[in-house]
VEXDRENGU-942792 format. One record per residue: residue in three letters; chain; x negated, y negated, z negated of N, C-alpha, C in turn. Coordinates in pm, whole numbers. Each point is the difference from the previous one (the first is absolute). Layout:
BEGIN
{node ALA A {X Y Z} {X Y Z} {X Y Z}}
...
//
This chain:
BEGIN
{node UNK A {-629 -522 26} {146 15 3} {36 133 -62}}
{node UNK A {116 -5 -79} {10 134 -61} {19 109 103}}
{node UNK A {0 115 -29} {43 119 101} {93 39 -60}}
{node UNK A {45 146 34} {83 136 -37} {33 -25 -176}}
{node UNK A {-147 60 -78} {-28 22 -119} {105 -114 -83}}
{node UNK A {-51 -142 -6} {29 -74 -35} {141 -88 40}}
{node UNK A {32 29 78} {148 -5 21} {109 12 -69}}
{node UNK A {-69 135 16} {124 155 -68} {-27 -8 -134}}
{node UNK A {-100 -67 -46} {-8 -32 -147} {112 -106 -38}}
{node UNK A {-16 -134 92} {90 -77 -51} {153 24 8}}
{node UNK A {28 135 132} {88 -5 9} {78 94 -108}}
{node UNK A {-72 59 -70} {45 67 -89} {36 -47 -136}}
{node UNK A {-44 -121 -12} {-13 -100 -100} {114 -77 50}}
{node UNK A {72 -34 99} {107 -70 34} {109 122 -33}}
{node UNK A {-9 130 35} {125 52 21} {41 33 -178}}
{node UNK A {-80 1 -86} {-33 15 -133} {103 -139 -57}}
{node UNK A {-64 -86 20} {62 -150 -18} {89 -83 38}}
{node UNK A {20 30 120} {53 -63 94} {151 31 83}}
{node UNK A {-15 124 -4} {111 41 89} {144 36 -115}}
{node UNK A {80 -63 96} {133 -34 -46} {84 -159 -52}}
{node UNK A {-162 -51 -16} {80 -107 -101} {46 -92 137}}
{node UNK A {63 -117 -48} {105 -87 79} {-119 -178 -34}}
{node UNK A {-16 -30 140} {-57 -148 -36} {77 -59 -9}}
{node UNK A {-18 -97 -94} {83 -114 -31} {-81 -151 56}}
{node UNK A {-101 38 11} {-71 -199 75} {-145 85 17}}
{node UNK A {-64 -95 110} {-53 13 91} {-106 -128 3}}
{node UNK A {-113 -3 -27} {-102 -151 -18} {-68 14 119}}
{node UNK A {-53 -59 110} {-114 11 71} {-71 -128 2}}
{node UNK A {-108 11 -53} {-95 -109 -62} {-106 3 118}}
{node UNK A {-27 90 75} {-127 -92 157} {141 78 90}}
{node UNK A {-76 -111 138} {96 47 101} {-28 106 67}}
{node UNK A {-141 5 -20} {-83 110 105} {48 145 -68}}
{node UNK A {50 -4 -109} {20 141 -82} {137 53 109}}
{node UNK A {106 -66 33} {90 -9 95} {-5 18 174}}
{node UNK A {-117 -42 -24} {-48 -46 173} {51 147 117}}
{node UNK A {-49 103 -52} {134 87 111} {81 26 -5}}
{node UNK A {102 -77 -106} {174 -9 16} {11 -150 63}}
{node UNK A {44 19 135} {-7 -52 50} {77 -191 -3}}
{node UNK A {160 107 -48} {63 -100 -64} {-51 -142 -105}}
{node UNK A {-103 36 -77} {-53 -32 -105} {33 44 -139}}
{node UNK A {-56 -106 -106} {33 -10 -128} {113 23 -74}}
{node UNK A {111 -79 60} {103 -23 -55} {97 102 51}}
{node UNK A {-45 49 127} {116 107 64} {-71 132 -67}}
{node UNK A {-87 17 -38} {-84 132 -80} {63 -8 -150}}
{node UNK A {20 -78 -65} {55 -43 -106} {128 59 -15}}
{node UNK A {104 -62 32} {136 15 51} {46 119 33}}
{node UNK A {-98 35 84} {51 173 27} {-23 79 -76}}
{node UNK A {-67 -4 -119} {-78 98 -60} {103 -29 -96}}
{node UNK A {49 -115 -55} {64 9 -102} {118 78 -50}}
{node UNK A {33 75 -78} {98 59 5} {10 193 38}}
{node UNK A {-152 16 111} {-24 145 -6} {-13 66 -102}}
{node UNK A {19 148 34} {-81 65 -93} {-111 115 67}}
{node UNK A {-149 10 -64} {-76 66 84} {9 148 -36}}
{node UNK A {-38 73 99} {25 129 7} {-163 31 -9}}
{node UNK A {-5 149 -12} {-134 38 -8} {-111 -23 59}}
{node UNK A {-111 -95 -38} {-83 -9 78} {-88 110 111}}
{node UNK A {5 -63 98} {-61 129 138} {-143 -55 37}}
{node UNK A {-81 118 73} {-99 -27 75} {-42 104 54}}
{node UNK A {-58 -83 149} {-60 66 81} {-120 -49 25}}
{node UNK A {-112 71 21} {-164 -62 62} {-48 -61 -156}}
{node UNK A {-10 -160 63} {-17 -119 -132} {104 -101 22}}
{node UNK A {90 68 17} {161 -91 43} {59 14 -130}}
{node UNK A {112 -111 -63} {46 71 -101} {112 -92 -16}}
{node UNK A {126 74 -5} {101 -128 -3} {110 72 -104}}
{node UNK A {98 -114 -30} {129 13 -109} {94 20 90}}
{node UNK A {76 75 11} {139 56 66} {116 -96 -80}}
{node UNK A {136 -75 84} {3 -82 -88} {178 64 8}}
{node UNK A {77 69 -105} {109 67 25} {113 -47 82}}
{node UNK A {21 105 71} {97 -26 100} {28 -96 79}}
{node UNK A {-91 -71 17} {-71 -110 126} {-77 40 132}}
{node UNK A {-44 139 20} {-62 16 82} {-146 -67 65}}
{node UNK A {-7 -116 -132} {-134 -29 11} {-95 0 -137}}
{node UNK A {-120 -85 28} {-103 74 -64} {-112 -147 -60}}
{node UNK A {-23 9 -105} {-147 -105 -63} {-119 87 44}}
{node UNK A {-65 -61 104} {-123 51 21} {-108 -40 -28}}
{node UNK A {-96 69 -79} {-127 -85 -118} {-123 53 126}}
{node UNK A {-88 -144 11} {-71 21 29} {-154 -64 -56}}
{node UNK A {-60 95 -48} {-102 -47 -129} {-122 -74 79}}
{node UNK A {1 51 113} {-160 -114 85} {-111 49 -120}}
{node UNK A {-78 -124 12} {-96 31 -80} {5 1 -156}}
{node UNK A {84 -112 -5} {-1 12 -148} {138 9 -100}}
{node UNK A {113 33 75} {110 -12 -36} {36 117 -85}}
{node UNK A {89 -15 -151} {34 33 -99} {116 6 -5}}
{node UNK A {130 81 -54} {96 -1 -41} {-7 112 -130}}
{node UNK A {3 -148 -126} {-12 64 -137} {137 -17 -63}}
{node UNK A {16 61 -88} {118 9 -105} {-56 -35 -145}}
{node UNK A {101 -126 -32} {-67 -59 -86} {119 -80 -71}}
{node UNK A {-51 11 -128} {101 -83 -125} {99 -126 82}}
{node UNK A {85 -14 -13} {74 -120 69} {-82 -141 -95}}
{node UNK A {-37 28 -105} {-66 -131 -149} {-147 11 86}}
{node UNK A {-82 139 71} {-136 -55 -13} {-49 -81 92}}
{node UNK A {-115 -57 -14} {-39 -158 66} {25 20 141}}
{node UNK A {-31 -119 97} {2 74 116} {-111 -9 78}}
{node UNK A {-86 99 87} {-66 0 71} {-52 -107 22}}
{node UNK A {-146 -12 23} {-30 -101 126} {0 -10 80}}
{node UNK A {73 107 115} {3 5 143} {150 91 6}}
{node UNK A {73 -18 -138} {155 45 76} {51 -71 91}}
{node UNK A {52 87 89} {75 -63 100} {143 18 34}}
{node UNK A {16 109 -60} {192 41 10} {62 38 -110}}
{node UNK A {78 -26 -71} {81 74 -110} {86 49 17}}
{node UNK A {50 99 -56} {105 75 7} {82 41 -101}}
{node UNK A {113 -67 -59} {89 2 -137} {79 145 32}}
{node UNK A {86 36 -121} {67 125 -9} {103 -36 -56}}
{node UNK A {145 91 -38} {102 -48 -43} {18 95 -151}}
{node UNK A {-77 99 18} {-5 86 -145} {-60 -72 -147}}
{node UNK A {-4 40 -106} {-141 -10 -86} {-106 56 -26}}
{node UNK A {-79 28 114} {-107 48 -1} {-75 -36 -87}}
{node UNK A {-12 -171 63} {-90 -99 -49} {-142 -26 71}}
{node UNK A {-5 89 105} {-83 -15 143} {29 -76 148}}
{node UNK A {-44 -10 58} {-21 -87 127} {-104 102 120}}
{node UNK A {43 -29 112} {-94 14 97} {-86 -120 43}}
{node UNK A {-157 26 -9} {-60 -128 41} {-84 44 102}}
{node UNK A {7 -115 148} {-96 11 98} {-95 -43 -20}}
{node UNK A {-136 60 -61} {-134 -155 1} {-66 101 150}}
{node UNK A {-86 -126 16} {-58 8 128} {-129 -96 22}}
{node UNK A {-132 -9 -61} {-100 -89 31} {-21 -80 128}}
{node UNK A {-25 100 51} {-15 -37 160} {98 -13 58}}
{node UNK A {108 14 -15} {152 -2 47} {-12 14 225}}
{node UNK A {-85 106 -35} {58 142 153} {137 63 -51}}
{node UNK A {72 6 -104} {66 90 -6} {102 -65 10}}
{node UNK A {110 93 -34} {146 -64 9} {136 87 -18}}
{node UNK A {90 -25 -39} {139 99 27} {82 -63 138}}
{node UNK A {80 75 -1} {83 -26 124} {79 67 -17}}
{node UNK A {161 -74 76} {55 112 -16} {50 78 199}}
{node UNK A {43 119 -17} {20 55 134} {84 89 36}}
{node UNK A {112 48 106} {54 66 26} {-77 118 -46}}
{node UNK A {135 141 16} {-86 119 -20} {24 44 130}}
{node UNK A {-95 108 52} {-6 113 60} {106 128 -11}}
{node UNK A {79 54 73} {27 131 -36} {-49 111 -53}}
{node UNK A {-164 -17 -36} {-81 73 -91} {-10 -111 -161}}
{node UNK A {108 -69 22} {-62 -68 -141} {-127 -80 -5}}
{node UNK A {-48 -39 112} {-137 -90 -8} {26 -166 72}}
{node UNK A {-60 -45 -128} {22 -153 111} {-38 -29 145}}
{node UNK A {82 -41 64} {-14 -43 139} {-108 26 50}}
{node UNK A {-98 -113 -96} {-143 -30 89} {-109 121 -24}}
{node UNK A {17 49 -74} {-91 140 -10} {60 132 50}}
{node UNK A {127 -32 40} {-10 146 95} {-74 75 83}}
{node UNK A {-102 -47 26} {-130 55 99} {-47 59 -125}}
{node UNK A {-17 13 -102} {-124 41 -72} {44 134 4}}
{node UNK A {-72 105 -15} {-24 154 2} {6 10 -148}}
{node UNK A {58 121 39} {-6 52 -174} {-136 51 -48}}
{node UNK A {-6 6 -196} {-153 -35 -9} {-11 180 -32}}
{node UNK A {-147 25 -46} {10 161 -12} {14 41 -178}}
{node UNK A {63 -143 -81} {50 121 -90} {149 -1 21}}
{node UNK A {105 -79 88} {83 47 18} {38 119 54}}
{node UNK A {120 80 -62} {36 115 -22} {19 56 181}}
{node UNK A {53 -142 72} {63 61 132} {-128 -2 90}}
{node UNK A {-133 -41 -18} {-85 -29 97} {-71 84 42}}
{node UNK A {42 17 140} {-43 112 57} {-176 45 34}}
{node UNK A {-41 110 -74} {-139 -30 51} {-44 53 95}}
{node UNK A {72 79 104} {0 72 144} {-11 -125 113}}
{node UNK A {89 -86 -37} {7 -132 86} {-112 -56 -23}}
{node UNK A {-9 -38 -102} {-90 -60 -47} {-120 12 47}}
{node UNK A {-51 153 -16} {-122 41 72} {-39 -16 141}}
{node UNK A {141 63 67} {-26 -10 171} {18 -101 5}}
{node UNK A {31 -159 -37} {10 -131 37} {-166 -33 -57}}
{node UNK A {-73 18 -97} {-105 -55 -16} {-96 46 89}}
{node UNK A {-22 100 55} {-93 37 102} {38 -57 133}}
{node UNK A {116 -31 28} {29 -19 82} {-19 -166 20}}
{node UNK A {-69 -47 -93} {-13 -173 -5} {-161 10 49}}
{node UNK A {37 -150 119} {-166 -61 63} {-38 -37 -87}}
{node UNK A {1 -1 -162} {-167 -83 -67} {-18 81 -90}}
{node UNK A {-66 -63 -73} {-76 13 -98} {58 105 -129}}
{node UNK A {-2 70 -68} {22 64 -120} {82 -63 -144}}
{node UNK A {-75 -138 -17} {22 -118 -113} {116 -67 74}}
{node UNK A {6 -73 124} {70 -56 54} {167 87 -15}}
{node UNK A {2 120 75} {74 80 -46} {72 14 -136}}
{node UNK A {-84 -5 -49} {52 5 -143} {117 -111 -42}}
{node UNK A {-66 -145 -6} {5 -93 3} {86 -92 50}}
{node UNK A {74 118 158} {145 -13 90} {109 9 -94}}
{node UNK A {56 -101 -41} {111 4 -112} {149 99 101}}
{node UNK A {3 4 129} {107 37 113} {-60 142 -19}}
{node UNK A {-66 46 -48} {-71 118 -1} {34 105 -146}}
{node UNK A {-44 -62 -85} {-37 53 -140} {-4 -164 -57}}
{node UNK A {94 10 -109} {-24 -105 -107} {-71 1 -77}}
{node UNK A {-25 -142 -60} {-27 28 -141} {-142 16 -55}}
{node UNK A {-86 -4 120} {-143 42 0} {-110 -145 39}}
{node UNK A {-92 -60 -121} {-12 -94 74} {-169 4 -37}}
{node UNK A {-52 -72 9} {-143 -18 38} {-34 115 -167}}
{node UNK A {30 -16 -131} {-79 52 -62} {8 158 -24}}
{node UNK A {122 5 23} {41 159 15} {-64 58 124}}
{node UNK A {-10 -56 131} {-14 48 79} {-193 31 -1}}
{node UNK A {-21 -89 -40} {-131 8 -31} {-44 173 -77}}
{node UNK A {72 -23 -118} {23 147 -105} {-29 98 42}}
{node UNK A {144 -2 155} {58 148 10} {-128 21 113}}
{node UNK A {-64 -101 90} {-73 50 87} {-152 19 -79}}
{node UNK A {-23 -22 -95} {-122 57 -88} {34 133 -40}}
{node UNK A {104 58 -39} {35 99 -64} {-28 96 114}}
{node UNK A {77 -55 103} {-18 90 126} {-141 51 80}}
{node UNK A {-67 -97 -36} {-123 -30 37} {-21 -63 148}}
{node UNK A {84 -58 60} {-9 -30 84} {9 -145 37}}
{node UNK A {-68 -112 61} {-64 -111 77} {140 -62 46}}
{node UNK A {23 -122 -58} {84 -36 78} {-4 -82 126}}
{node UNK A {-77 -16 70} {35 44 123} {-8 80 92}}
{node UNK A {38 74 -69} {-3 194 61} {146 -14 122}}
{node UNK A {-14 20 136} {103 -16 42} {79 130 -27}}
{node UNK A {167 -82 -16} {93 108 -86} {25 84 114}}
{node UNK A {-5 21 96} {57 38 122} {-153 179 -43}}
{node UNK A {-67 -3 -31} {-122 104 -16} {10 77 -104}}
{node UNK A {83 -38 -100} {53 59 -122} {99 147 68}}
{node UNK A {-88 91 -73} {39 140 28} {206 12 -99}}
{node UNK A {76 58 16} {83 14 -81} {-1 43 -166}}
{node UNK A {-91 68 11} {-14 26 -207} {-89 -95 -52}}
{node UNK A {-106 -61 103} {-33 -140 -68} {123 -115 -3}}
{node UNK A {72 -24 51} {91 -111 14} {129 90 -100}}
{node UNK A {-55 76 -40} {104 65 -117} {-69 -31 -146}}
{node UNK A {-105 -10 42} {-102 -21 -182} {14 -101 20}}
{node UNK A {22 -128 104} {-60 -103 -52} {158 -31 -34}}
{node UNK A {108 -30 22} {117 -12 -42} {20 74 -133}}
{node UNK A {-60 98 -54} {7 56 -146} {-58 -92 -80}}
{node UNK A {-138 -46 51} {-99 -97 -89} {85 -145 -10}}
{node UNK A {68 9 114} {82 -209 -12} {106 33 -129}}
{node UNK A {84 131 -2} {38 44 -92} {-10 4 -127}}
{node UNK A {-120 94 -40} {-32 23 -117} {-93 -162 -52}}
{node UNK A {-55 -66 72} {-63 -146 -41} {129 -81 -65}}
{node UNK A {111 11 91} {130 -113 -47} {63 51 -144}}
{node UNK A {35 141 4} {31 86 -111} {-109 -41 -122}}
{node UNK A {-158 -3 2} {-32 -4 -88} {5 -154 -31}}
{node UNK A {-20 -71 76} {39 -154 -35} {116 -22 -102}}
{node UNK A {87 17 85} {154 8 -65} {1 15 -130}}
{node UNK A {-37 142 -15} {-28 52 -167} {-47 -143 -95}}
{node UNK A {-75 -80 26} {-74 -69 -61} {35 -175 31}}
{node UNK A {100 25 35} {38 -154 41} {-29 -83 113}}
{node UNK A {-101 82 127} {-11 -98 87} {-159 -20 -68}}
{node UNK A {-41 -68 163} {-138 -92 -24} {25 -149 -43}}
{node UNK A {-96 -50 -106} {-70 -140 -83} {-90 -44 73}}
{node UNK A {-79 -96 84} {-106 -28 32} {91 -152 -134}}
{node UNK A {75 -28 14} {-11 -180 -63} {130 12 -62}}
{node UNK A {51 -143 -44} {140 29 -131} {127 -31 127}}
{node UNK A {-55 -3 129} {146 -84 80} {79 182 29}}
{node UNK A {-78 91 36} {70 153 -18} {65 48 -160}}
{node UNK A {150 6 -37} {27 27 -112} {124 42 20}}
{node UNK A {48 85 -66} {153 81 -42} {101 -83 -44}}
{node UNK A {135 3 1} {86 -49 -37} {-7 -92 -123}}
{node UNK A {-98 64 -141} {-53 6 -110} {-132 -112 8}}
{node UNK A {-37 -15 91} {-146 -106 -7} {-90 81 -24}}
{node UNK A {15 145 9} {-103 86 -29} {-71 69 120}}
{node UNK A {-178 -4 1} {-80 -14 131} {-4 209 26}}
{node UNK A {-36 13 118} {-15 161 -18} {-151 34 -18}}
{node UNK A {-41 128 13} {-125 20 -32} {-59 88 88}}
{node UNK A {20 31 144} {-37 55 99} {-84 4 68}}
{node UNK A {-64 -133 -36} {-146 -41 62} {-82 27 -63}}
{node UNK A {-17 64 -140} {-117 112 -85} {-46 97 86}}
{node UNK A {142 45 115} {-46 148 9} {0 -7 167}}
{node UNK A {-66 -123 60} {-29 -19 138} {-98 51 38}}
{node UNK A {-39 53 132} {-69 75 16} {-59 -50 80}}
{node UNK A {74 -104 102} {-108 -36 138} {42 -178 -19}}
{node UNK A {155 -72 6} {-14 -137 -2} {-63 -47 -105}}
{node UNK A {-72 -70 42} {-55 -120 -76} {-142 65 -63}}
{node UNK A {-66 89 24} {-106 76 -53} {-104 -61 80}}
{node UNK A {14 -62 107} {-173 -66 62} {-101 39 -87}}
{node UNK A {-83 105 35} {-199 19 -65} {-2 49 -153}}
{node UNK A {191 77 7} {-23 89 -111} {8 148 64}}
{node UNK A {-62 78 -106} {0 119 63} {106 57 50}}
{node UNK A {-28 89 103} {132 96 51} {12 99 -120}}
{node UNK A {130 38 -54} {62 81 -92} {-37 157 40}}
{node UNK A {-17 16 119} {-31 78 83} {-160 73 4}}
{node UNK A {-84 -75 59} {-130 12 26} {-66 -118 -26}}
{node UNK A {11 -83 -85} {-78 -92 -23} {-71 -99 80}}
{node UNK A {51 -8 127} {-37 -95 57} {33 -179 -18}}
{node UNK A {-56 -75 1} {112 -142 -15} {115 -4 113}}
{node UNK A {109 -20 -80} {115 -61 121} {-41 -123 29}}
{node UNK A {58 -46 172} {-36 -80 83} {143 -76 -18}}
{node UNK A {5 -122 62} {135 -58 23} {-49 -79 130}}
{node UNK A {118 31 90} {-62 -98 128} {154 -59 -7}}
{node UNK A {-14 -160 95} {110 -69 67} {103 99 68}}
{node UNK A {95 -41 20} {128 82 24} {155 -57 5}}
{node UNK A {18 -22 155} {120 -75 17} {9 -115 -99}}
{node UNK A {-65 -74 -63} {39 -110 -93} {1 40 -129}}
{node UNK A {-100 128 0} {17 107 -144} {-73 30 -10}}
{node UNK A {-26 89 -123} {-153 104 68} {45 121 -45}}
{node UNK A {-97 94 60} {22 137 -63} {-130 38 -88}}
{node UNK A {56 106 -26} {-118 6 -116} {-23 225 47}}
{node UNK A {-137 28 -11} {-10 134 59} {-155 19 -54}}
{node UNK A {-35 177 -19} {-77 44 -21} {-61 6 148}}
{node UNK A {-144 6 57} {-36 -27 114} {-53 148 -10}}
{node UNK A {-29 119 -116} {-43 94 -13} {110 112 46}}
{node UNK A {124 -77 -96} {124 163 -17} {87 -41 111}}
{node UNK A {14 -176 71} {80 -18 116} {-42 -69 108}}
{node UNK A {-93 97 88} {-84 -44 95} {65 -88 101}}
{node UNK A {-54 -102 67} {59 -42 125} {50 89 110}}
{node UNK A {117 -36 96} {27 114 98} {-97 -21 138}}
{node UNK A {-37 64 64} {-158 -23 161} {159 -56 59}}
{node UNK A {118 -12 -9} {104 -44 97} {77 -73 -70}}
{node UNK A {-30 -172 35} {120 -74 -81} {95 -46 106}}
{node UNK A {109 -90 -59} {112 -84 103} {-29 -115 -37}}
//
């Protein structure tokens, strides 16, 4: 599932393209692309017609269209394989589009939902008095937003019963951080994820929030992580972030570090991936 990095890629690629123009029609070609507007198809349709979108926003790996002076909001949610590209209104269409989105200008572009696996979906949703759709108002702000506090931040992560990764991983906590980043920042740190967070001294739980940092920052730079073609930019263009991985997906290659092979064990329905040399197990787990 995308994280932070790749988000903020697309969302930057929407606010580039996207923001301002006025829809004029509205296609939804699977139902499931719809499936959390509750209304359905035709009431997702209808409403949309006639907006105009305002700058695309995001928080965590949340990312939605502000829709003017409606007080509500298109909320994209990419799942595993979900796409929102900008593309010729003439070029072919997808094999797994699922939503279109017409304009009233001459661009000569379109918004298109493809979605393979179709987990994903738009919706649309009231806003928040912070400007966030309804259903994600729980999410915490992420740490490259400007307002996110990292004092809170800190005394709330020590102050959590588990694990270090898990922590991370608390979207009510810190956004935006998901299995491969988190993986990153706790290699960088050198520390085991299941290190309970509650044992984390304060200037360690200050490096390791620099490392979730500087991992997303350098992602970013580069478009986001590629493992396959379903991760892509507004453009259909893949990022290149996974050249410069250090711990996911490395199983029995050397540590960058000390040369040991990285390990990958099972993990909540995941795995992690860790140097067993530079990020020892903790003698105290949860």
């Amino acid at each position: 599932m995308p994280e932070l990095p790749e988000v903020e890629v697309v969302r930057r690629g929407l606010e580039r393209w996207i923001a301002g123009r006025t829809v004029t029609e509205v296609e939804v070609l699977h139902p499931r692309a719809v499936r959390r507007h509750l209304a359905g198809g035709a009431d997702f349709a209808a409403r949309l017609k006639g907006q105009r979108f305002e700058v695309a926003r995001r928080r965590g790996k949340y990312l939605w269209l502000p829709l003017a002076d409606t007080g509500t909001s298109v909320l994209g949610h990419l799942g595993m394989s979900g796409q929102l590209l900008v593309q010729p209104e003439k070029a072919l269409d997808e094999k797994h589009l699922r939503i279109r989105i017409r304009f009233d200008d001459a661009a000569g572009t379109e918004l298109r939902f493809v979605d393979q696996r179709t987990f994903g979906g738009l919706s649309l949703h009231d806003q928040t008095p912070d400007g966030l759709p309804d259903v994600i108002g729980h999410i915490a702000r992420d740490p490259l937003d400007p307002e996110f506090d990292d004092a809170v931040f800190l005394s709330a992560l020590r102050l959590r019963r588990t694990t270090v990764k898990r922590a991370l991983l608390d979207q009510s906590l810190i956004s935006g951080v998901g299995n491969i980043y988190a993986d990153e920042a706790l290699w960088r740190s050198r520390l085991h994820y299941d290190r309970p967070a509650g044992t984390l001294t304060r200037p360690r739980s200050a490096e390791l929030l620099g490392h979730v940092r500087d991992v997303m920052n350098e992602a970013l730079a580069v478009g986001g992580t590629s493992f396959d073609s379903l991760y892509v930019n507004v453009n259909g263009e893949s990022g290149y972030f996974d050249r410069s991985l250090d711990a996911y997906g490395r199983e029995d290659e050397p540590c960058r570090r000390c040369g040991t092979p990285m390990r990958r064990r099972p993990w909540m329905n995941r795995s992690s991936y860790f140097c067993p040399r530079c990020q020892r197990p903790p003698r105290v787990t949860l």
